[in-house]
Structures are given as structure tokens and as C-alpha cells.
KOLBA-224755 format. One line per 8 residues: number of its first residue (from 1); for each residue x, y, z of C-alpha. Coordinates in pm, 1 decimal. Example, Ala and Ser with C-alpha at 12.3 -4.5 7.8 and 13.67 -1.06 7.14 Angstrom:
// residues 2
1> 1230.0,-450.0,780.0  1367.0,-106.0,714.0;
//
This chain:
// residues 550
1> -2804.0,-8492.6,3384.2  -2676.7,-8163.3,3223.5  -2729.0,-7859.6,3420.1  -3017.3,-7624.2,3268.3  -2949.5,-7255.6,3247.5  -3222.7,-7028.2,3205.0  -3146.7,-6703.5,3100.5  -3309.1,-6369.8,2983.0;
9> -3269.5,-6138.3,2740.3  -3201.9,-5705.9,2914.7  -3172.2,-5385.8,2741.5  -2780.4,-5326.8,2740.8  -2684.8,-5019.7,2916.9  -2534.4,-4767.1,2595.9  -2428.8,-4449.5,2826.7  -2064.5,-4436.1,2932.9;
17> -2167.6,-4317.1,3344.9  -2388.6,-4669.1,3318.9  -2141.2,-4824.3,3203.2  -1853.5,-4675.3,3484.9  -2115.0,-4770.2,3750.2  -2170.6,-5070.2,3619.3  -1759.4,-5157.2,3695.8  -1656.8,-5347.6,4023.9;
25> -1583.9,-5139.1,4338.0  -1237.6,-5188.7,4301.7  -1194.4,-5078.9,3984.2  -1412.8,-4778.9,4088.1  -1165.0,-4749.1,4377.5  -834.5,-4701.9,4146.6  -987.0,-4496.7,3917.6  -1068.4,-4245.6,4200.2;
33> -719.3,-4290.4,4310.3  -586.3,-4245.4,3948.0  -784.4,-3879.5,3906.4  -694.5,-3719.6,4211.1  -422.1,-3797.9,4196.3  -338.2,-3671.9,3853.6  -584.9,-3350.1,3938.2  -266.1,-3298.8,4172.1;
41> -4.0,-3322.0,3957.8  -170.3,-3086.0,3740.4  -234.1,-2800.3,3995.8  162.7,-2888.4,4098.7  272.2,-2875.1,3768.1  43.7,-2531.4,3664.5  181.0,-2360.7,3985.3  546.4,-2418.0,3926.8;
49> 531.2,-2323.0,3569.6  339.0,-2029.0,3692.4  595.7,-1954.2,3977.0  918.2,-2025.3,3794.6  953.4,-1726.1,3655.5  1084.8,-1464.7,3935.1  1171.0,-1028.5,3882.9  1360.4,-856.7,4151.4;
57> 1113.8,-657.3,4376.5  1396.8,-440.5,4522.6  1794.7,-413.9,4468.7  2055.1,-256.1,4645.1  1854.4,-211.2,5009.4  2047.2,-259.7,5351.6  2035.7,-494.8,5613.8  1758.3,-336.6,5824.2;
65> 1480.5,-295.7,5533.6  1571.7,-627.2,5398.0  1513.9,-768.9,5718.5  1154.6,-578.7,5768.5  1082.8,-637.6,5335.5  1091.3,-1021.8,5432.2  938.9,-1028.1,5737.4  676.8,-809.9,5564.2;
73> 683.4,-1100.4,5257.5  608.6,-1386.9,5504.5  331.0,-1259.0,5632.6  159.7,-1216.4,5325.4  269.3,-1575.5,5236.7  456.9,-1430.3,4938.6  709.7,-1699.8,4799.7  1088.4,-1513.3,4755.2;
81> 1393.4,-1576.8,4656.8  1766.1,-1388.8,4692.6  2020.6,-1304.2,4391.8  2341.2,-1522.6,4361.7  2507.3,-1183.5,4512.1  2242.3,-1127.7,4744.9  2195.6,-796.4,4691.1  1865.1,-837.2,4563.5;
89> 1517.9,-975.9,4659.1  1353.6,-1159.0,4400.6  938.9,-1262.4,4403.9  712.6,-1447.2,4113.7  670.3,-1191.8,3828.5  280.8,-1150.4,3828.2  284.4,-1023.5,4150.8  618.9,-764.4,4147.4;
97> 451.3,-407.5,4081.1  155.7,-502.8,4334.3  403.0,-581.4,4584.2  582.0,-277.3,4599.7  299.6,-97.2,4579.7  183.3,-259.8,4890.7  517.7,-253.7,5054.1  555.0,165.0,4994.4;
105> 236.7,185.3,5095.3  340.6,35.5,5427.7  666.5,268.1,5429.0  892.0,-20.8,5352.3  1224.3,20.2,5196.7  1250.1,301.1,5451.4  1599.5,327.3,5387.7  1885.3,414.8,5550.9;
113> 1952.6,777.9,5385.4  1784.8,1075.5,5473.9  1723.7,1424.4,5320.7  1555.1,1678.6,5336.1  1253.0,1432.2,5482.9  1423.8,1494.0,5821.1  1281.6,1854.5,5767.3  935.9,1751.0,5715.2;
121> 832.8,1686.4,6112.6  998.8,1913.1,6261.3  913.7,1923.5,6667.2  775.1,2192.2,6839.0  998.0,2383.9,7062.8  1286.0,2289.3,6849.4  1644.1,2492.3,6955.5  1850.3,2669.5,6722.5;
129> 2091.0,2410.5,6737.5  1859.4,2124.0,6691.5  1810.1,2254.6,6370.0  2133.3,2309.8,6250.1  2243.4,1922.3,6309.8  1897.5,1807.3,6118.4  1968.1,2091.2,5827.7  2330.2,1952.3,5777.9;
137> 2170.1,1569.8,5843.0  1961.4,1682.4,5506.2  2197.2,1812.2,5335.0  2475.8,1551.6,5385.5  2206.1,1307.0,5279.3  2146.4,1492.1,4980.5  2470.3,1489.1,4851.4  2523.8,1113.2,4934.6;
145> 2215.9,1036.2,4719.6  2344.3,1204.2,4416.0  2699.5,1108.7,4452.5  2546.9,734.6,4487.7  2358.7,802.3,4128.7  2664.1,767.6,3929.5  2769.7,448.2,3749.5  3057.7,337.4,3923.2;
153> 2989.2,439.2,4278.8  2838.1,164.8,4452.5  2759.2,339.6,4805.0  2869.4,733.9,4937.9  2927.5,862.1,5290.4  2970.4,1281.5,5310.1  3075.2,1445.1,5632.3  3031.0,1808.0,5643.3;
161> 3192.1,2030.6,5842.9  3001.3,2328.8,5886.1  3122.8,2582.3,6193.0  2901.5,2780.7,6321.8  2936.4,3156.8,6204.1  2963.3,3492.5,6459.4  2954.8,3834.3,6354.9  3315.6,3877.1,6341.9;
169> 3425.3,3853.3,6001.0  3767.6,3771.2,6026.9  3720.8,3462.7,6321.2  3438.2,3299.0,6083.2  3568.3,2983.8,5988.6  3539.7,2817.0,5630.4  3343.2,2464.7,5615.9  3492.4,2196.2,5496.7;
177> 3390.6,1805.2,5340.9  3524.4,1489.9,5317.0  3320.4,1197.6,5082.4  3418.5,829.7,5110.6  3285.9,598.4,4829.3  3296.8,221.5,4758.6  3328.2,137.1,4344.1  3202.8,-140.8,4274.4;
185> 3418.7,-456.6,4197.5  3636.8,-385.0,3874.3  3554.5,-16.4,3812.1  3776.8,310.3,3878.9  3729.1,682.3,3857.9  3958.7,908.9,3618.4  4015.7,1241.1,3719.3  3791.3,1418.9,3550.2;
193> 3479.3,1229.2,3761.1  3678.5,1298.1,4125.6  3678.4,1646.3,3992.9  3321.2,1638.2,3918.7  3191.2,1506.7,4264.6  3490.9,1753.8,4413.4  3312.4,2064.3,4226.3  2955.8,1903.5,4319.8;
201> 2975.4,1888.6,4681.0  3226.7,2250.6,4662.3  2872.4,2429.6,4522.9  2606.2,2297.9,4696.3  2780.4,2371.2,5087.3  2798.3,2772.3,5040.1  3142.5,2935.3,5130.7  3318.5,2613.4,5014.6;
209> 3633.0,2581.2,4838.5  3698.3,2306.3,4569.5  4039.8,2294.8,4796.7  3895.0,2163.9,5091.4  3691.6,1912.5,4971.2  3861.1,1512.7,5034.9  3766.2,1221.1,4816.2  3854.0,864.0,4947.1;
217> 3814.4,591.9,4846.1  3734.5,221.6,5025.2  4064.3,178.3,5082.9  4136.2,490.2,5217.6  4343.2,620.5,4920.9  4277.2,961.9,4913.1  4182.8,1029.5,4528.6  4122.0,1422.6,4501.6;
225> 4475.0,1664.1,4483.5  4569.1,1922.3,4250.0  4283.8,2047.8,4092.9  4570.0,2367.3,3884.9  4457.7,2361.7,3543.0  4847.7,2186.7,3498.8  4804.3,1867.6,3635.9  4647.6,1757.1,3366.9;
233> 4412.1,1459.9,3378.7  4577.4,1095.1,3390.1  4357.8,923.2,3184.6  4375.0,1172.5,2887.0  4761.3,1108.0,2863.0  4730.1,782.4,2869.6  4497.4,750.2,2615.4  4714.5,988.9,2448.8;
241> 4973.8,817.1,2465.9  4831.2,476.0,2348.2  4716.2,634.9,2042.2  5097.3,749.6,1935.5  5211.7,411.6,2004.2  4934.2,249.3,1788.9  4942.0,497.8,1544.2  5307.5,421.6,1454.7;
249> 5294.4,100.2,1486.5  5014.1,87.6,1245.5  5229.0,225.6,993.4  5526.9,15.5,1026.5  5295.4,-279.5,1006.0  5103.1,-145.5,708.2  5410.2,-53.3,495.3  5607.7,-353.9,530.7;
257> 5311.0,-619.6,516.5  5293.6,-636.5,146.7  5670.4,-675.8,131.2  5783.8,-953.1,362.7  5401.7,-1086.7,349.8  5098.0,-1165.2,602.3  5190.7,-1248.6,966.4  5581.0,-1256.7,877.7;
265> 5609.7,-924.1,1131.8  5579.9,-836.2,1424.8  5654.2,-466.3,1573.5  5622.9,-250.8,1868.1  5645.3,188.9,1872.9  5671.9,295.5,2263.0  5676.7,688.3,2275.0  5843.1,895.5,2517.4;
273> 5577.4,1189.8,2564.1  5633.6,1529.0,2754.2  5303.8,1653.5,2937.8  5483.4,1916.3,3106.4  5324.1,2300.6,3054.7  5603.7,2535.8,3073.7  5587.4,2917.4,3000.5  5868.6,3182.8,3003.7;
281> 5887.8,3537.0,2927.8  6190.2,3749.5,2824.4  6178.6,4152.6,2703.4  6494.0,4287.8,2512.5  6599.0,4638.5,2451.9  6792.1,4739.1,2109.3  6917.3,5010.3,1962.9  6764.9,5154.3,1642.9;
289> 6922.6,4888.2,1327.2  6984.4,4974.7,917.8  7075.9,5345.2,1060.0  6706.2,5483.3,1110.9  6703.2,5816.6,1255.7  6603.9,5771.7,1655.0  6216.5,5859.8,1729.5  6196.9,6105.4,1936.1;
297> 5963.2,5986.3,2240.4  5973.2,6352.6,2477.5  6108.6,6694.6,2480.0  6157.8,6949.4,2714.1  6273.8,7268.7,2762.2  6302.7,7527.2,3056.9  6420.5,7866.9,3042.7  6456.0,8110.1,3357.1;
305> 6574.0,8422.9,3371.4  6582.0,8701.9,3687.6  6664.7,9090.5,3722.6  6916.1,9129.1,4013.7  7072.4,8888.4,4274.5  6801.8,8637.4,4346.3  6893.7,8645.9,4707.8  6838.0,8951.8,4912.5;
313> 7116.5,9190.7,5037.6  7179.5,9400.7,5363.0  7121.3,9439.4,5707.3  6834.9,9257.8,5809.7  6550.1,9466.0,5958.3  6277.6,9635.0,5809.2  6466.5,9878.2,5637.8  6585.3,9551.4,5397.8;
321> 6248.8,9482.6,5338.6  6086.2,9734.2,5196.7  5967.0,9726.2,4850.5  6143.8,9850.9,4574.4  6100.0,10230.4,4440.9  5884.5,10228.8,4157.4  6064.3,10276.0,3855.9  6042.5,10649.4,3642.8;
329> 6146.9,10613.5,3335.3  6285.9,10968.4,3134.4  6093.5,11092.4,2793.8  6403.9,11123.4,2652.3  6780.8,10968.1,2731.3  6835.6,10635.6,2897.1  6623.0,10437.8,3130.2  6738.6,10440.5,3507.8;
337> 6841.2,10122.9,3646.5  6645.6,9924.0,3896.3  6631.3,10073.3,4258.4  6664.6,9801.4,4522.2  6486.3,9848.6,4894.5  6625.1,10106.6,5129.8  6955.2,9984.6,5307.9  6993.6,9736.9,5011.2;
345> 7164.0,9676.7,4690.8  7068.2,9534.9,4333.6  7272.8,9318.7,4214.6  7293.5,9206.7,3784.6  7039.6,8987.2,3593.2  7123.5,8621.0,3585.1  6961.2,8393.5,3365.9  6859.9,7987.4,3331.4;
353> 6836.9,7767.0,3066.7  6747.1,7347.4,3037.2  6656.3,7110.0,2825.1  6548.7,6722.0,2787.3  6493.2,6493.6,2450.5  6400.2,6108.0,2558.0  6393.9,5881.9,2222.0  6254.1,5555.0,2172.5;
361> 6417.0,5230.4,2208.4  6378.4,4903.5,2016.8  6158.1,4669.4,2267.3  6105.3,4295.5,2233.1  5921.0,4089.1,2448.6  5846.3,3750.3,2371.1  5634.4,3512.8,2558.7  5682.4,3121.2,2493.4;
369> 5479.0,2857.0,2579.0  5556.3,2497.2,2561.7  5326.7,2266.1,2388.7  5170.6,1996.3,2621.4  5236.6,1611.2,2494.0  5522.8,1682.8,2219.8  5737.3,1333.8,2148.9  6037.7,1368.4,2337.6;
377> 6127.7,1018.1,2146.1  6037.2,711.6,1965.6  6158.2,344.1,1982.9  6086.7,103.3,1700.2  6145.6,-263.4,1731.9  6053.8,-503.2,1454.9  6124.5,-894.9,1385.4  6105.8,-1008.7,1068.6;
385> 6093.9,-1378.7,968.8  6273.6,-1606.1,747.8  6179.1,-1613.7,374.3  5948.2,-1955.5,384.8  5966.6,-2140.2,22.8  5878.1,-2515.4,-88.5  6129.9,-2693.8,-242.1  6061.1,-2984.6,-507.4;
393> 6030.2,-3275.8,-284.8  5774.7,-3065.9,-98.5  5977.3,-2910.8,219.3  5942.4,-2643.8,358.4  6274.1,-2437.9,350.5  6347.7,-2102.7,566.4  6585.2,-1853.8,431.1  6709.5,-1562.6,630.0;
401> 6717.8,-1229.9,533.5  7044.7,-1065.4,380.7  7175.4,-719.4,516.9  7075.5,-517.5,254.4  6688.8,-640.1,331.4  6721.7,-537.1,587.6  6855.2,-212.2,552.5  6636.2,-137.0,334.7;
409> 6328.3,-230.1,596.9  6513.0,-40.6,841.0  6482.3,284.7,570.2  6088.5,212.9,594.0  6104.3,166.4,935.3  6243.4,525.2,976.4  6015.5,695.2,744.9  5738.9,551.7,852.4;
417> 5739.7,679.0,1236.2  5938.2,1037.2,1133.2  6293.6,910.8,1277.0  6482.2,1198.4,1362.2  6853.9,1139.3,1531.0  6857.6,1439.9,1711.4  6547.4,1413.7,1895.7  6736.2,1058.8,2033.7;
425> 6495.5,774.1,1829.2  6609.1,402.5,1761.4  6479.8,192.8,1531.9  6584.8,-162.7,1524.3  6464.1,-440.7,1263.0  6625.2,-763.0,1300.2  6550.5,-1147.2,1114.6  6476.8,-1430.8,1323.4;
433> 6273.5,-1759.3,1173.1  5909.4,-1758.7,1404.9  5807.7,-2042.0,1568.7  5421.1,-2162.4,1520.1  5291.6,-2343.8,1751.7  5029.4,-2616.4,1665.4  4678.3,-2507.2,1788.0  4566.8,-2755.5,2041.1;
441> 4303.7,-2933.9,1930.3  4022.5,-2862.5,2167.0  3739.2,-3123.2,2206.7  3421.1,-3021.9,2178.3  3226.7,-2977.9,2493.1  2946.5,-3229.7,2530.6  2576.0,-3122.8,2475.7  2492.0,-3243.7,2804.6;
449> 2761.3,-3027.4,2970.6  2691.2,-2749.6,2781.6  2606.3,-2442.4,3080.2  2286.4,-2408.7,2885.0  2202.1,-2757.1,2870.3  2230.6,-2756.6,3271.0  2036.6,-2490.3,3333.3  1790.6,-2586.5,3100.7;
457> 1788.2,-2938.3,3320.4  1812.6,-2789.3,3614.8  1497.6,-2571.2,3521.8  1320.2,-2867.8,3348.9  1344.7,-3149.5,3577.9  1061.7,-3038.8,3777.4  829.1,-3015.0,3511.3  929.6,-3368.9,3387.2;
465> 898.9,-3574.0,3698.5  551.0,-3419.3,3741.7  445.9,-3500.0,3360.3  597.0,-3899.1,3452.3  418.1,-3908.8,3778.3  99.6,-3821.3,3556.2  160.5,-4019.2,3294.1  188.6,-4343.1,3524.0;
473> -123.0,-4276.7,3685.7  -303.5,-4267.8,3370.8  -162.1,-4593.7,3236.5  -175.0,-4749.1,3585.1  -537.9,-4686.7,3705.2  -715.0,-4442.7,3515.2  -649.4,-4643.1,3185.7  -776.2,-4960.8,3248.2;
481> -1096.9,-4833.8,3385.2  -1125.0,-4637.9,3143.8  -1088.2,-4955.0,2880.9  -1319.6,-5141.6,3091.6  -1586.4,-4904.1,3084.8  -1540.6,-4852.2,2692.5  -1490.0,-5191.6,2576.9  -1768.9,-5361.3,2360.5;
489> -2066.2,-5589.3,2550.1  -2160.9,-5920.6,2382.3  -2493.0,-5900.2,2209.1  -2775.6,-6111.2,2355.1  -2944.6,-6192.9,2674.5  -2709.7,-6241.1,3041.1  -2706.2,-6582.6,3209.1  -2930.9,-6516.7,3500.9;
497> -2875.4,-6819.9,3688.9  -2727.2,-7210.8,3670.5  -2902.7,-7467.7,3790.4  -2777.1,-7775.2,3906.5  -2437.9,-7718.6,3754.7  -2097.9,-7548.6,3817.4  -2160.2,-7192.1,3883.8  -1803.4,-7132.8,3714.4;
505> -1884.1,-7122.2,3319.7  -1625.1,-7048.0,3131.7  -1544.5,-6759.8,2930.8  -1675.2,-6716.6,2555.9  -1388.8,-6771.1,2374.5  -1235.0,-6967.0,2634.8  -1287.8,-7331.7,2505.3  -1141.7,-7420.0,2152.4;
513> -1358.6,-7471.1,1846.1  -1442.0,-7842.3,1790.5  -1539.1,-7999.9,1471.7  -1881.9,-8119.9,1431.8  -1911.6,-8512.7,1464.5  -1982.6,-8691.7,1117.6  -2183.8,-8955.0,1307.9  -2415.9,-8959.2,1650.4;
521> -2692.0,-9160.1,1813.3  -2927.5,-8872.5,1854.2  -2875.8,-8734.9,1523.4  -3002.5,-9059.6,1376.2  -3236.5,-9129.4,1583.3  -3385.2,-8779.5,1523.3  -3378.6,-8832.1,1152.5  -3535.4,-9158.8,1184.2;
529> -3823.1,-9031.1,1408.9  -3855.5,-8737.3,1101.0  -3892.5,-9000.2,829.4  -4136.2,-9238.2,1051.6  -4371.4,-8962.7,1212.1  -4341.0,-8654.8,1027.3  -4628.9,-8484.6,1222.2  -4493.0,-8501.1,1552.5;
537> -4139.2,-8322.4,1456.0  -4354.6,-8051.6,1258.9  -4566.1,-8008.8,1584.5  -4231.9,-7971.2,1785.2  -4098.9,-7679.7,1582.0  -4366.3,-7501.9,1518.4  -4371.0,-7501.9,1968.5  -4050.7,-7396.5,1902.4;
545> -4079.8,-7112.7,1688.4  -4365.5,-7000.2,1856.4  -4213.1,-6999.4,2231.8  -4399.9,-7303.2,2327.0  -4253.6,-7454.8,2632.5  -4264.2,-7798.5,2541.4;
//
């Protein structure tokens, strides 16, 4: 007996949410799985992206606020990072200006250099030499600042040495300063910057010489010394000097490159120069030349004359010192001659006569100064190489130079630096074949060892284990639930139940397709009964089409 099935026709369910509740638990189950998990990978993914990108918060801060900036960092569960030199503290860029804002806000980098802060809270009942040490504390802190603002000065110490002034004048002491810096790796200071931060420090101390300011270095090489406007600065004459040399050799190079050809040459100028400042004086005194009359510079003449003996006469007493009688002169005859005083006598007139003429003399004086970098001397060395030809089976052939080529390059040589034999200059040009090396053939780096290429892995491999992770979990348990819940449902009624069968039916397209028998017993006999009762088969399908259970 074959097993009936009875079955009945249901709405199928058309929404995709019926259709995902409609799936097995397990399926239900692994699709859960699937989403958070991938809901993860996604947040992991978005965070890091967001994250990876990190701005330094603060550079250059010591020990002590780096220790409180981090400390600070942790608590606000801030994510940070150091610079390969350490010297800097790096956090995610959307969050770098609101950091420091909140970080100055809570005092932090404090920093380990003062000014003139330390004046700000000043205590009450503060001595007079309280406030001496915290106005030189400012001060020095000051200066250490500003010396720390320049390029190549990586950190500053100043020590001032101010003594304490009295009213004596001549016991006051002048101050004095010493500044230690640390350049940082590769970088130096020329003169001309030692002299600045010399002269910086020298005017803002008052009372402070230039001369009693010290510059050190890490090392402890002292790098300030004569500041005389003859030292000259080091750097200058160097470059000086470099640009004689490569001036000259310029010229050689230039003026005998379209004669013995491109890269046939090679010369070198090296200059002798004399920095030295030197300054002498000399006066000379000559006599009028070509017979011009002297010019007369001063003249002067004294003439003296005195009646009687200049000294007086007799015995001494008053009698020898009276005045003279008053002279009387006659109307007529001959004047009397001069009475002397009582008890004296007159003696003749004398006279006195003198005279001085000064002229002019020829005066020279002549001041010479020496001029600062003049070329003591110049040395010229140049190789020339062999004449290179092909010859007809396609050699290469060398052939040296002869003497008169290179006399003749020699000549240009000369005239092209300014050769002068007594000044002491050489110039030597010689022929020797050059050797050229083959250029090793370098192999191309690979693309995957490229230092971009690494970094750009190093950056990326994140990012693309988290986009495999995700894509498994889609193709591993969100996907097929997904296909299950989408997947087309055969049209037509469900099998509600089997009775007295196998409950195990096999799927639709399961079983293969038979062919259709040519011949059977029930076909026949069901065609017979059609041709002998008619009636009876109409009845039956007209039950049939009608729903008639039979």
C-alpha cells in the first residue's frame, strides 16, 4: 500500500525578516556570530585608521615635565607615543591643540628655566639679599632663554657673577659671565655668532665688559678670545680663500677645455693668502728742491738800548740811592750831561740788539697700510691626458702629448691665474693617459625592499589583517545565511504530513527523470473502462475538478 500524503496549500512568507526567522537556530546562531563579529573589526579597523596618524604635543622638554606630561597623559587615558630620538612626545592628531591646552592649563611643561617669573611671588619679609640671588636667578634665566633661541644651540647654561657694590668707587668690583652651550650634533658656530652671544650677554648685565665674558662649549673648549677688530673672523677667510682657489681653477679649466676636449683635465689652484693688517708710519724732513727761495715761517727782532752803566755805582748807603737830579737843559749852547745820585757816578750809554728768522722745512709723512687677504702666491697643477683616436680596425689608440703642447698649455696656464715669478708662483702641467674605471653596475633595489615599500607595509599590515578577518566572516557565516534567507521558495502548497510512509522524502530534484512507460496495466484498463462506461469516468472528473473527495 503506498503511503498517502496530504498536504496544503500556505501563503509563502515574501519579507526578508520572515524569511531570516524562518532559518534554523543554528544558522541564526552563526549569523549572529558572523555580525558581531565583523561590527568589531570595523570599530578596530575605524579606530586605528583614526589613531594612526600622530603630531608631537611637546619637543625639547626635560626629564622632570616629561615625567609629570605622561603621568598627566595616562590619566586621561590619552594614547602616546615617543620620537625615534626621544626628544619628543607624540599623541593622535585630533586631539594635539586640546591637549596642550589642557596640559598649560594644569601648569604642565613647567619647565626647568626661570625668569623673571621668579619675581612674580615675591615673599613677604623678603631680605635684601634674598632678592639679589632671585634678581640674578631672573636674569641668568633670561639670557639662557634667548641664547637657547638660536639655530644651532641646542641647550645654554649662564653664570653671572655679579659682586655686590659699596660706596667706594675704586674697591667696586666689575661682574663678570661665563655661558656654556651644547650644539647640536653636526653644527658649529663661526666667530661672528660667539661674538654675537659675547656682545648679548656684555649689554644686558650693566658695567660688563665684552672682555670678561667666556663662551664654552660642551666640550669645554673655550670658543670666545680676541674680540680686536684684527683678528679677523675665521670663517670669512676661509671662504675667502675657497673662492681664489675656485676662481682660478675655473679659469684654467675653462680655457683649456675646448683645446684638449671634455673631461681630458684635471687641475687644482691652492693660494697662499696674507690676512695679516699691518700699518706703519714714517715723517721725513727735506730741504727746499729746484732752488725755491726758503719760506720764511717766523721773525723776530729785539732791540735794547740804556743811558749809563746799567748797574749802579758807589758806596752803598742811602746817599747811592737817591734819585737822580732832574735834568736843566740851557736855551742856548749844549745840553748838560746826565747827573747820577749823590756819592755816585754815570757811566756811558750801552746799547742791545737781536734778531731771529725760522723758515719752513719740506715735511713728509706717510702713513701705509697693508691690505688684508693679498696673494702672497699661487700653485697650479694640471694633468692632461693622452690624445684618444680610433684607428681603422676600430681601436682605440692613446697618444701622448709632445713638449711644445705642452708648453704651450703651460703659457695658458700662466695667463690664466696672473703668474708672476717674483711673487714665487709655480705652475706645472704635465701628460699622463687617465684611467676610467668601469661604473659598477648596480642592481636595482627590489620594490619590496624599497624603505618606502616597508614603511608603507609596516603601516598597512594592520589595516589588512583586519579587512581579511572581515572578509572571512562574511564568506564564512554571514554569507550563507544570508543566501539561505534570499534564495527562491518552490511554488505550491508544503507537505504537511506522511502517512504510513517514510518520513524521509527526498529532495525535488533529487531522483532522476524517468521516461514514461509505452505500456501498463492500469493505463489499459482505464481506457477500457472509458470506452465501456463512459458515464462513470465523466462522473469521476467532474468530482475531480470540482474538489469532490471521491
Amino acid at each position: 500500500m503506498e503511503p498517502a500524503v496530504v498536504s496544503q496549500s500556505l501563503p509563502l512568507a515574501t519579507g526578508l525578516g520572515a524569511r531570516l526567522a524562518a532559518l534554523p537556530a543554528k544558522s541564526k546562531l552563526m549569523a549572529g556570530i558572523g555580525l558581531a563579529a565583523l561590527a568589531a573589526v570595523l570599530l578596530a579597523l575605524t579606530m586605528g585608521l583614526r589613531q594612526g596618524d600622530y603630531k608631537v604635543l611637546f619637543a625639547n622638554v626635560s626629564e622632570k615635565d616629561g615625567g609629570a606630561i605622561i603621568d598627566k597623559l595616562s590619566q586621561m587615558n590619552v594614547p602616546y607615543r615617543f620620537s625615534d630620538g626621544g626628544g619628543a612626545i607624540l599623541v593622535p592628531a585630533d586631539q594635539v591643540y586640546d591637549l596642550r591646552l589642557k596640559l598649560s592649563a594644569a601648569g604642565l611643561p613647567k619647565g626647568s628655566i626661570t625668569g623673571y617669573e621668579l619675581l612674580d611671588k615675591s615673599p613677604f619679609g623678603q631680605t635684601q639679599g634674598q632678592e639679589r640671588i632671585n634678581l640674578q636667578r631672573a636674569l641668568e634665566g633670561e639670557l639662557t632663554r634667548t641664547v637657547e633661541s638660536l639655530d644651532s644651540v641646542q641647550a645654554a647654561r649662564v653664570h653671572l657673577a655679579l659682586p655686590q657694590q659699596n660706596g667706594f668707587f675704586r674697591e667696586q668690583q666689575k661682574p663678570s659671565a661665563s655661558v656654556v652651550l651644547t650644539l647640536y650634533p653636526g653644527r658649529t658656530l663661526d666667530r661672528a655668532q660667539i661674538a654675537g652671544i659675547v656682545h648679548l650677554v656684555a649689554s644686558s648685565v650693566p658695567e660688563l665688559a665684552p672682555k670678561a665674558v667666556s663662551v664654552l662649549d660642551g666640550t669645554g673648549t673655550l670658543l670666545s678670545g680676541d674680540d680686536s677688530p684684527t683678528a679677523g673672523l675665521d670663517s670669512q677667510q676661509l671662504q675667502y680663500l675657497h673662492e681664489v682657489e675656485a676662481s682660478n681653477t675655473q679659469r684654467v679649466i675653462d680655457l683649456l677645455e675646448p683645446v684638449v676636449g671634455r673631461n681630458n683635465l684635471r687641475a687644482s689652484v691652492t693660494a697662499d693668502i696674507d690676512f695679516s693688517q699691518t700699518e706703519s708710519t714714517s715723517e721725513e724732513f727735506k730741504p727746499n728742491q729746484g732752488g725755491a727761495p726758503a719760506t720764511v715761517r717766523a721773525l723776530r727782532t729785539e732791540v735794547s738800548t740804556q743811558p749809563g752803566s746799567a748797574t749802579p755805582a758807589g758806596v752803598p748807603g742811602a746817599l747811592s740811592n737817591q734819585p737822580p737830579v732832574p735834568a736843566t737843559a740851557p736855551i742856548t749852547g749844549p745840553a748838560q750831561p746826565l747827573q747820577a745820585a749823590q756819592g755816585g757816578s754815570a757811566g756811558g750809554g750801552t746799547g742791545r740788539s737781536e734778531s731771529e728768522t725760522r723758515y719752513e722745512v719740506d715735511k713728509t709723512v706717510r702713513v701705509t697700510r697693508g691690505a688684508v687677504g693679498a696673494v702672497r702666491r699661487l700653485n697650479a697643477a694640471v694633468v692632461v691626458n693622452d690624445h684618444v683616436s680610433v684607428d681603422k680596425n676600430g681601436k682605440t689608440v692613446s697618444t701622448p702629448l709632445s713638449p711644445d703642447e705642452l708648453n704651450k698649455l703651460t703659457a695658458l696656464v700662466q695667463q690664466a691665474i696672473g703668474y708672476d715669478a717674483q711673487r714665487g708662483d709655480s705652475v706645472r702641467v704635465i701628460n699622463a693617459p687617465f684611467h676610467v674605471d668601469k661604473a659598477p653596475t648596480v642592481q636595482a633595489q627590489p620594490l619590496w625592499e624599497q624603505p618606502w615599500a616597508l614603511d608603507l607595509l609596516r603601516r598597512g599590515a594592520m589595516p589588512a589583517a583586519l579587512v581579511l578577518v572581515a572578509l572571512v566572516i562574511v564568506f564564512a557565516l554571514v554569507r550563507p545565511a544570508l543566501k539561505a534567507a534570499i534564495a527562491p521558495r518552490p511554488v505550491g502548497g508544503r507537505l504537511d504530513e506522511v502517512i504510513e510512509g517514510d518520513a524521509a522524502l527526498p529532495a525535488p530534484g533529487a531522483l532522476p527523470a524517468l521516461e514514461a512507460p509505452r505500456s501498463s496495466d492500469k493505463l489499459d484498463a482505464a481506457r477500457r473502462l472509458a470506452k465501456e462506461n463512459p458515464a462513470a469516468v465523466a462522473n469521476i472528473v467532474r468530482g475531480w475538478v470540482n474538489g469532490e473527495v471521491a
